[in-house]
RODO-2510 file (C-alpha; in nm, 4 decimals, decimal comma):
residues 268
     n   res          X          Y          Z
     1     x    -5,6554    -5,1317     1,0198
     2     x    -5,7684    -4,7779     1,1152
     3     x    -5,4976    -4,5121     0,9946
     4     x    -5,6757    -4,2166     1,0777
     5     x    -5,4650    -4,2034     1,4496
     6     x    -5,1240    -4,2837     1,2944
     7     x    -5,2324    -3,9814     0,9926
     8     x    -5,2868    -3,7641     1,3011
     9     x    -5,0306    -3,8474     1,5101
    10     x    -4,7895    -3,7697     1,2442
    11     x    -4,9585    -3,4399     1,1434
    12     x    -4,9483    -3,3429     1,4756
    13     x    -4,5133    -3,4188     1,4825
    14     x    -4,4831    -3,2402     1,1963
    15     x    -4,6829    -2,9222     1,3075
    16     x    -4,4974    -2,9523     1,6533
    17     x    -4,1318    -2,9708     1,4180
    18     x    -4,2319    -2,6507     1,1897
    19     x    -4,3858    -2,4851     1,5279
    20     x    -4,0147    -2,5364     1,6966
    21     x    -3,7696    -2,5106     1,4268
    22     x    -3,9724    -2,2994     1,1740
    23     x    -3,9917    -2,0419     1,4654
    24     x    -3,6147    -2,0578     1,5079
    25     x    -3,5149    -2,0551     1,1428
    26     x    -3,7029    -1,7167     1,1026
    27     x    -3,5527    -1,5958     1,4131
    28     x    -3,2107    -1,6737     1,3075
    29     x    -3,2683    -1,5193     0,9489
    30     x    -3,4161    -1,1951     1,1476
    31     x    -3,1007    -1,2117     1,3907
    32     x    -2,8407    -1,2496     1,1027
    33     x    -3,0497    -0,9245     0,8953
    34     x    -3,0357    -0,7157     1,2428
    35     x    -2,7075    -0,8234     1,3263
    36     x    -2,5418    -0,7700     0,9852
    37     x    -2,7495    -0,4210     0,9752
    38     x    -2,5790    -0,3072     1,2896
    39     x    -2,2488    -0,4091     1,1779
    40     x    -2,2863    -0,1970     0,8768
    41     x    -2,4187     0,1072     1,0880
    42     x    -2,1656     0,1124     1,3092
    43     x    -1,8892     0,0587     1,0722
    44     x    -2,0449     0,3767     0,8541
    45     x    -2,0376     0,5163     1,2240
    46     x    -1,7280     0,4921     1,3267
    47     x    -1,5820     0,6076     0,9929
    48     x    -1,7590     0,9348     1,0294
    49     x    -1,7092     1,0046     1,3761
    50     x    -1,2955     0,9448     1,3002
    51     x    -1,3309     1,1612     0,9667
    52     x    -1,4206     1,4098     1,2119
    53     x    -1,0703     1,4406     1,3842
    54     x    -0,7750     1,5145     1,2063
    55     x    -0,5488     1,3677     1,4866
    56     x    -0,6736     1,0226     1,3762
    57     x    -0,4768     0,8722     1,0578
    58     x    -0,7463     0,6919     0,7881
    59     x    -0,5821     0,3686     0,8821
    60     x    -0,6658     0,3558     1,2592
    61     x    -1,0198     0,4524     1,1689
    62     x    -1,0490     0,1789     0,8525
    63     x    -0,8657    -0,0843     1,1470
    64     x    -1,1449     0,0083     1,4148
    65     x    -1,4236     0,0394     1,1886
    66     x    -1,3686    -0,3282     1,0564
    67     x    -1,3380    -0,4239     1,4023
    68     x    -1,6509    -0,2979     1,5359
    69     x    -1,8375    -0,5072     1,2319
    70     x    -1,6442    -0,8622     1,2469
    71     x    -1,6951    -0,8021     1,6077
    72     x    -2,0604    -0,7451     1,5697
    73     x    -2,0780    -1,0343     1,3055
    74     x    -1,9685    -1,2808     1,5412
    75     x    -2,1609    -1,2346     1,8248
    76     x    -2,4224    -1,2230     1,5602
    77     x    -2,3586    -1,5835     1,4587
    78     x    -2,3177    -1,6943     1,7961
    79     x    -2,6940    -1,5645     1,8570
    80     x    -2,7908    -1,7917     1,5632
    81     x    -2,6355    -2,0636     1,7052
    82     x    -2,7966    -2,0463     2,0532
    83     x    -3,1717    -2,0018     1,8574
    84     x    -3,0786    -2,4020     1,7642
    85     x    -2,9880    -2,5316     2,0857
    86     x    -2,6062    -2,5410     2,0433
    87     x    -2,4030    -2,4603     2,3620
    88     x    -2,1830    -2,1309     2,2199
    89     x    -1,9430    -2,2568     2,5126
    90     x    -1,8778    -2,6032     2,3120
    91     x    -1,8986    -2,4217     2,0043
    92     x    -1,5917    -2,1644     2,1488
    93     x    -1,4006    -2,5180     2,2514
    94     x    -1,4808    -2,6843     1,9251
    95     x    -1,3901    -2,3115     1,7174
    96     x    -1,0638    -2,3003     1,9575
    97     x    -0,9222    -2,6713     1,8413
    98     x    -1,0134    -2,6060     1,4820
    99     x    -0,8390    -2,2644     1,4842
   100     x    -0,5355    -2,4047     1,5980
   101     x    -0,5592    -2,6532     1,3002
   102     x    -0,6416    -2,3709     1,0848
   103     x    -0,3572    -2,1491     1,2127
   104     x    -0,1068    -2,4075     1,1343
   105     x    -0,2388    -2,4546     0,7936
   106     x    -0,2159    -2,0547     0,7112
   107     x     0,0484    -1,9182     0,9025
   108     x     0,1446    -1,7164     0,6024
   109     x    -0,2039    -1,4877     0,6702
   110     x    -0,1993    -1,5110     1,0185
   111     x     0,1437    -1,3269     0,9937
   112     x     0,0020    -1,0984     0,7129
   113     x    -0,2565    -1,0311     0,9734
   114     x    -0,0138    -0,9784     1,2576
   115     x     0,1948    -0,7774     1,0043
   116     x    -0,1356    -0,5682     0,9710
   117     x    -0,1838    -0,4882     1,3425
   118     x     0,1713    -0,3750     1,3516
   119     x     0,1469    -0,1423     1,0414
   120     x    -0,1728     0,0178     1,2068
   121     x    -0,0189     0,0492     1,5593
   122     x     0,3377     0,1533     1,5091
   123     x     0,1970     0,3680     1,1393
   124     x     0,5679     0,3478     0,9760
   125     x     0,3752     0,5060     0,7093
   126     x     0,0027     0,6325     0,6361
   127     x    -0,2147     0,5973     0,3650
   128     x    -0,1416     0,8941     0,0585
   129     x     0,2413     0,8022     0,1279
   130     x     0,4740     0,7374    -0,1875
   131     x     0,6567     0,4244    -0,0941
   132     x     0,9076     0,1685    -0,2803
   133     x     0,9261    -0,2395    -0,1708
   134     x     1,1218    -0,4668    -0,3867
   135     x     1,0518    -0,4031    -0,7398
   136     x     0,6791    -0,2203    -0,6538
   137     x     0,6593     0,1691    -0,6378
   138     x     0,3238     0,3449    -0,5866
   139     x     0,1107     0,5545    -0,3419
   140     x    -0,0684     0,3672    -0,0420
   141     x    -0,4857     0,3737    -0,0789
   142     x    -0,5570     0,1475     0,1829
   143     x    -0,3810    -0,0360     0,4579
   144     x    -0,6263    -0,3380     0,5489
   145     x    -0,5980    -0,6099     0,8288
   146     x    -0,4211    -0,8858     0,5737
   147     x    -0,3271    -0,7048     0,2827
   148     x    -0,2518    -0,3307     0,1261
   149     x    -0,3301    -0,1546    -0,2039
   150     x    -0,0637     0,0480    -0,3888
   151     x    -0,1572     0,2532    -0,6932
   152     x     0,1843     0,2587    -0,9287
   153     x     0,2932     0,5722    -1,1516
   154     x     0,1264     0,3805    -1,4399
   155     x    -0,1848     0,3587    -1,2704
   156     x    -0,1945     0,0509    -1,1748
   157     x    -0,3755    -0,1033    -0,8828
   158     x    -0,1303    -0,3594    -0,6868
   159     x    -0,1953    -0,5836    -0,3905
   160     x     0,0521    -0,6757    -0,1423
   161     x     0,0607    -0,9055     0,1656
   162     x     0,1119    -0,7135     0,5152
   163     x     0,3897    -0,9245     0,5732
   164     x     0,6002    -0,8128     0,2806
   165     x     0,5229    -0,4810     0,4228
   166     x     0,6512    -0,5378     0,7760
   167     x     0,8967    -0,7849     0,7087
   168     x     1,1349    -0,6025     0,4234
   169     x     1,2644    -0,2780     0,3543
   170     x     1,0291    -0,0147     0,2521
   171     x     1,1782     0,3086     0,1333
   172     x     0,9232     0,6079     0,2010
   173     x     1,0857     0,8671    -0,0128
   174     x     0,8221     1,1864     0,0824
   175     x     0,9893     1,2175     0,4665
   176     x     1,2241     1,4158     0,3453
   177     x     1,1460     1,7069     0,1567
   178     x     1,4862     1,6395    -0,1194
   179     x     1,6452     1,4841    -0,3480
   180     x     1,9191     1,3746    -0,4867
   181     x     1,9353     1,4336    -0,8892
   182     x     2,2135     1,2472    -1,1326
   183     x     2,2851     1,3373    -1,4825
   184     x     2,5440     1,2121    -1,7118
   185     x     2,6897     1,3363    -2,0019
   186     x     2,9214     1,1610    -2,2526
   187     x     3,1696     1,3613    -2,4268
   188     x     3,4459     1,2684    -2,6752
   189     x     3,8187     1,3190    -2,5424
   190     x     3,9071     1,5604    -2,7437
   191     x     3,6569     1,8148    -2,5217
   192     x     3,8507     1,9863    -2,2830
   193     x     3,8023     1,9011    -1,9394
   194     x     3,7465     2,1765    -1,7874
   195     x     3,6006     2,3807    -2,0177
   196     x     3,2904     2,0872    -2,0294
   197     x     3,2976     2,1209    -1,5879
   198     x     3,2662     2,5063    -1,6028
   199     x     2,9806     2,4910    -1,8574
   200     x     2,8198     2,2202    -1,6785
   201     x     2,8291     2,3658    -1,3551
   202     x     2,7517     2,7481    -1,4820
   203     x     2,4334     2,5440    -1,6345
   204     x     2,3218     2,4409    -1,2939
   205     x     2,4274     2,7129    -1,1012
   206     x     2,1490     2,8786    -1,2919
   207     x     1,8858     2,6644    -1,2404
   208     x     1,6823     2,8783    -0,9357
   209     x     1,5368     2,5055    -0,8206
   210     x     1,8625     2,3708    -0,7596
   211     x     1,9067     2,3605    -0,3491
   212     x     2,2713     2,2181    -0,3515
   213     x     2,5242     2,1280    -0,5779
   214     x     2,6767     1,7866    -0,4405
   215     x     2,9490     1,7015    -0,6976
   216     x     3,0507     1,7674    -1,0534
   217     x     3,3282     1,5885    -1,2695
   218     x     3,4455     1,2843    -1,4322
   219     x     3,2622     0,9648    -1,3506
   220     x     3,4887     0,7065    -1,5956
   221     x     3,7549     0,7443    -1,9249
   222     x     3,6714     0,5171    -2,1666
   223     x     3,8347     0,4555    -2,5269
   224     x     3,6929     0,7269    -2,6794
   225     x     3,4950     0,9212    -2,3969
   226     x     3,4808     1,0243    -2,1055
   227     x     3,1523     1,0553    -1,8614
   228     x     3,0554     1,3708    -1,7291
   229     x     2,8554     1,3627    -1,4020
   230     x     2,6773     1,6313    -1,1893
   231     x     2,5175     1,5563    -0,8950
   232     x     2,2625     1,8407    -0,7377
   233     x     2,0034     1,8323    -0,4748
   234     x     1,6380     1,9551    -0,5681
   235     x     1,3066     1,9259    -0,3949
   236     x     1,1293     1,6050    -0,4382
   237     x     0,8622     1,6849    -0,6182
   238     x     1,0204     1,8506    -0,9134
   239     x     1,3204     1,5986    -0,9465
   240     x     1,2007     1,4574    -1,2752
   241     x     1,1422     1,7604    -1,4262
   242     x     1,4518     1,9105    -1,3306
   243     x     1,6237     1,6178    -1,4733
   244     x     1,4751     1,6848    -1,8492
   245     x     1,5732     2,0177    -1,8444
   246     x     1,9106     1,9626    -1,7086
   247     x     1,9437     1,7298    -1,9992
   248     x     1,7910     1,9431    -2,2693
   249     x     1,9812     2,2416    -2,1459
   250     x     2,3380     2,0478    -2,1372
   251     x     2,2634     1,9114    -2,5012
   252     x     2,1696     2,2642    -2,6342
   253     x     2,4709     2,4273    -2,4517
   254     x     2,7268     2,1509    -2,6233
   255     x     2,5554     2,1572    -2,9492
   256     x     2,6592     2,5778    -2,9104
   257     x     3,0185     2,4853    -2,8582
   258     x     3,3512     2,6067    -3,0390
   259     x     3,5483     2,3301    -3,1574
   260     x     3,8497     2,2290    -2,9734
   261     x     4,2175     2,3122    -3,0882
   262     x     4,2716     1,9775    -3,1949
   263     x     3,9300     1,9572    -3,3823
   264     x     3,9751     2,2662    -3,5783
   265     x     4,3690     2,0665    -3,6506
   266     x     4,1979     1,7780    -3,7748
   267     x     3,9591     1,9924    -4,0062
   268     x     4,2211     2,1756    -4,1421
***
């Protein structure tokens, strides 16, 4: 039996298969290096051409440049996918059906994602802002499509979902430019009243970075003290600090005291 025309026959099928799908192979690997290339260029793109305009916030430009790219990206694998034969219109049918599968089975990021558009269209607030949800309070770095990154007072990197963002209360304290600053004092009953008031509030009439005093006086009596509380108004950024040296100050000026009638009894 002569198997020098069967030999050939099936060189000749394998030739003609790494002719046809060798050819398309390479062309999809050079379509998926051009195509991931571009998304990259225009995402760098965009980003610098937004940079250039201070009317744009960085989260519209991140939002668009990441558009552009997954944009680019998939009509970059639907080119691969047409270098193989495969109708991209069955392929959009067959993507459609299993996305509604898949979108039943993650609604949770499909709202973080839909939490995401909101935050970058309705910008309650931008990237740099100092902002407080639940238990988490930090500065915003970056407000992506699904999730955000919050850098605490501790340094601290934290992720959170879009949807926690959108869904609950967020308290962005830096819109306003004050403060509200609470100190509390305990003091034995035997101080006098208002002799402790005076002192206190002579003490923070003082302090130049005061804006407003709110209220100052007796928050409770208990069995053998009473809590003194001032309440003053200061600009945001120096609230701690004003707090210490309210504190420090108030100690110091108490420490300084004469005793009181009945003390000076009692020692006698």
């Amino acid at each position: 039996m002569d198997l020098e025309p069967q030999w050939n026959n099936a060189a000749n099928t394998l030739v003609a298969l790494i002719t046809t799908y060798g050819l398309r192979v390479l062309g999809a690997i050079v379509i998926l290096t051009i195509g991931w290339m571009i998304s990259r260029v225009l995402y760098n793109g965009i980003r610098k051409l937004c940079e250039r305009s201070t009317r744009l916030d960085r989260t519209i430009t991140l939002f668009l440049a990441n558009g552009a790219r997954y944009l680019i990206l998939i009509f970059t694998f639907s080119a691969v996918l047409s270098t193989f034969g495969i109708a991209t219109t069955s392929f959009v049918a067959v993507l459609g059906a299993l996305g509604i599968a898949v979108g039943l089975a993650l609604q949770g990021t499909l709202s973080n994602l839909a939490a995401g558009i909101m935050l970058v269209l309705f910008r309650p607030f931008h990237i740099g802002d100092r902002i407080e949800t639940g238990s988490v309070i930090g500065t915003t770095r970056e407000i992506n499509l699904f999730y955000s990154e919050l850098d605490t007072d501790d340094n601290v990197r934290v992720i959170i979902p879009n949807g926690k963002l959108w869904g609950e209360i967020v308290k962005i304290p830096l819109h306003n430019d004050a403060e509200r600053v609470e100190v509390r004092f305990t003091r034995p009953l035997t101080d006098d009243v208002e002799t402790a008031v005076g002192r206190l509030r002579e003490l923070v009439q003082h302090d130049m970075r005061i804006n407003q005093v709110a209220q100052i006086g007796i928050d409770s009596v208990n069995e053998g003290n009473y809590v003194l509380v001032a309440r003053v108004w200061v600009p945001r950024r120096e609230a701690m600090q004003v707090r210490f040296d309210l504190n420090r100050a108030v100690k110091e000026e108490f420490q300084r005291r004469p005793p009181t009638r009945e003390e000076a009894r009692a020692a006698d």
